[in-house]
C-alpha positions in Angstrom: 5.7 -14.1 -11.8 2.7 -13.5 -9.7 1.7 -10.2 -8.2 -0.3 -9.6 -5.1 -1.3 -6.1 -4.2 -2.7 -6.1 -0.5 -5.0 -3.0 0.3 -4.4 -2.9 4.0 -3.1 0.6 5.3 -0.7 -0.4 7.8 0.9 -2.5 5.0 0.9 0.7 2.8 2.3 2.7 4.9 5.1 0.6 5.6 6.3 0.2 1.7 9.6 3.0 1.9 12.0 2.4 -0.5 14.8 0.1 0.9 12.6 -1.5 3.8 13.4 -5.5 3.9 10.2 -7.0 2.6 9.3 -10.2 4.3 7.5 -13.2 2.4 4.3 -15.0 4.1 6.8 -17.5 5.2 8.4 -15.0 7.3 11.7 -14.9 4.5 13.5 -12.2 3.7 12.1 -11.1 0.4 13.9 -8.6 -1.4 13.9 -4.8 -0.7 11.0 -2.6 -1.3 11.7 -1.1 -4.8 10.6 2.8 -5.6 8.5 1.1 -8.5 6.3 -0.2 -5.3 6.8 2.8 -2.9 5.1 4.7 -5.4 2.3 2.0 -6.7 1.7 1.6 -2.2 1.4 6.1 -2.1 -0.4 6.1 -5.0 -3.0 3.6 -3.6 -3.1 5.0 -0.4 -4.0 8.3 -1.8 -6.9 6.7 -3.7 -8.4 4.9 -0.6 -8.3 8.5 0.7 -9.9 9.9 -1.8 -12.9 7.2 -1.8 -13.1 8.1 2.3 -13.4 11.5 2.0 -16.1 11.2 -1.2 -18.3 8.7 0.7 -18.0 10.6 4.0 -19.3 13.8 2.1 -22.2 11.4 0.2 -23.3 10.9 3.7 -23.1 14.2 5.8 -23.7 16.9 3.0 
C-alpha cells in the first residue's frame, strides 16, 4: 500500500489518535492510529524547529 504524508499544519494538528480519518473522496477511512499521531507530532515538531532556525538566520 501507498503512503502519503501531507505537511500541512492544520492537517497535523488534527491527527489525535481515534479521530475518523476521511479519504479524498470524502469516505470514512479508518481511525487515526497512534503509529500516525506520533509520525503527525513528530513532524510538526520538526517544521518548528526549521521556523525557529531560519527566523534566527535572519534576525541574529
Amino acid at each position: 500500500m501507498g503512503q502519503f504524508r501531507c505537511q500541512r499544519i492544520a492537517y497535523l494538528k488534527a491527527m489525535r489518535i481515534g479521530t475518523a480519518r476521511i479519504d479524498l473522496q470524502g469516505q470514512p477511512a479508518g481511525e487515526v492510529t497512534e503509529a500516525a499521531a506520533i509520525i503527525a507530532r513528530d513532524e510538526l515538531v520538526r517544521n518548528r524547529m526549521i521556523i525557529f532556525r531560519n527566523a534566527a538566520t535572519h534576525y541574529f
